[in-house]
N, C-alpha and C positions, 0 to 999 in steps of 0.2 A: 711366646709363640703359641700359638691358637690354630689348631685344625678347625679350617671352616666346613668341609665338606669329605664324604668320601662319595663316591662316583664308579658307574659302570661304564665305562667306554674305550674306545680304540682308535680315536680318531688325535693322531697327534704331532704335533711341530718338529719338523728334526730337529729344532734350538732344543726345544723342550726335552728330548730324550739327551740330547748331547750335553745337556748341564744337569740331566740328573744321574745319567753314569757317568760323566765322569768328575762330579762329584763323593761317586764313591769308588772311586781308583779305575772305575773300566774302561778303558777307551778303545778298546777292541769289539767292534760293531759300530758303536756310537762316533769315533773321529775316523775310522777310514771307510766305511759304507755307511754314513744313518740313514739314505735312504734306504738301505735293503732290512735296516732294524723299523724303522716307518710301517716299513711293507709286510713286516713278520708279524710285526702286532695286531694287524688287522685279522688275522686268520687266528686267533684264540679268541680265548674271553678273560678281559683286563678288566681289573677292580686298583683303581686308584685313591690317592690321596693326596686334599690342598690345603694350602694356603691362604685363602683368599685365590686368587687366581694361578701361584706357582705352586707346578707339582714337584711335589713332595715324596711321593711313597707310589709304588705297582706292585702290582702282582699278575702274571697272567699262566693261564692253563690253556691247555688243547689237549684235546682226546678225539680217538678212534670208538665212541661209543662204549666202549668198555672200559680203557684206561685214558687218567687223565695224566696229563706229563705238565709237571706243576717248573714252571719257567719263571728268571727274571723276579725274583723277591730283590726289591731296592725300595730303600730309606735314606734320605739325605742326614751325611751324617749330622747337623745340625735338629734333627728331629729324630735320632734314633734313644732306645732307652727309654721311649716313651708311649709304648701300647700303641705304635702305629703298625709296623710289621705284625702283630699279634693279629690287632683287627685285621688288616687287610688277607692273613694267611685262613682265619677265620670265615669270610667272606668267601674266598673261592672250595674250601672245603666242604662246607655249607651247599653253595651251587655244586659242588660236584660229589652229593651223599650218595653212597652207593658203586660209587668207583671205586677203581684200585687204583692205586696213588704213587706216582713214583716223581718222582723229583731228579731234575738234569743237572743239580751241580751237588757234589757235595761240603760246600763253601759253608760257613757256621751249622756244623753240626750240631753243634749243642742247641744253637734255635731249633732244629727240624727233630731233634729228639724229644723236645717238650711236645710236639706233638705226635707221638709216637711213631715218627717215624725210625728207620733202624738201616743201618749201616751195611750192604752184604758186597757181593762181588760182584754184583750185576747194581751197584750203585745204592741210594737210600730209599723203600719206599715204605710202603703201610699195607 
């Protein structure tokens, strides 16, 4: 397997979201509204990853100008373990230097502690 590309965009297929969540167990958004997951991703800023033409890997964030609320880290498990989540979480941290960072799930903590984020009561952020 060969990452051919990584990519900034928001424009994308309900197939395409619906076989890469629920490829990694989510089917809540992606099989009973993908269109309203469609319509959500336009309104951040998505940094993906391909295949050749199948995506593989997202990341997206949206912010209020001051925080960004870091959304939707997915790696198809057939490509995880492989510096694709790293890059991609790398890529929106990057675009968003200077933010405060909070993160909406706290689902593999130990990914989001490598990058310092930290654990409280009002969720994970940095």
């Amino acid at each position: 397997m060969n990452i051919q590309y990584y990519s900034e965009h928001n424009l994308f297929s309900k197939q395409e979201l619906i076989d890469l969540w629920t490829s990694v167990g989510w089917t809540t958004g992606s099989l009973d509204h993908p269109e309203r997951l469609v319509e959500a991703l336009k309104h951040g800023k998505v940094f993906c990853a391909y295949d050749h033409q199948k995506l593989i890997g997202l990341i997206e964030g949206f912010d209020d100008s001051y925080t960004v609320y870091i959304n939707y880290v997915l790696v198809h498990p057939s490509y995880q373990k492989m510096g694709i989540g790293t890059h991609l979480m790398e890529m929106c941290e990057k675009y968003y230097e200077g933010y405060r960072k909070v993160l909406t799930t706290d689902e593999a903590k130990a990914f989001y502690e490598r990058f310092g984020y930290k654990h409280t009561s009002y969720g994970m952020h940095k």
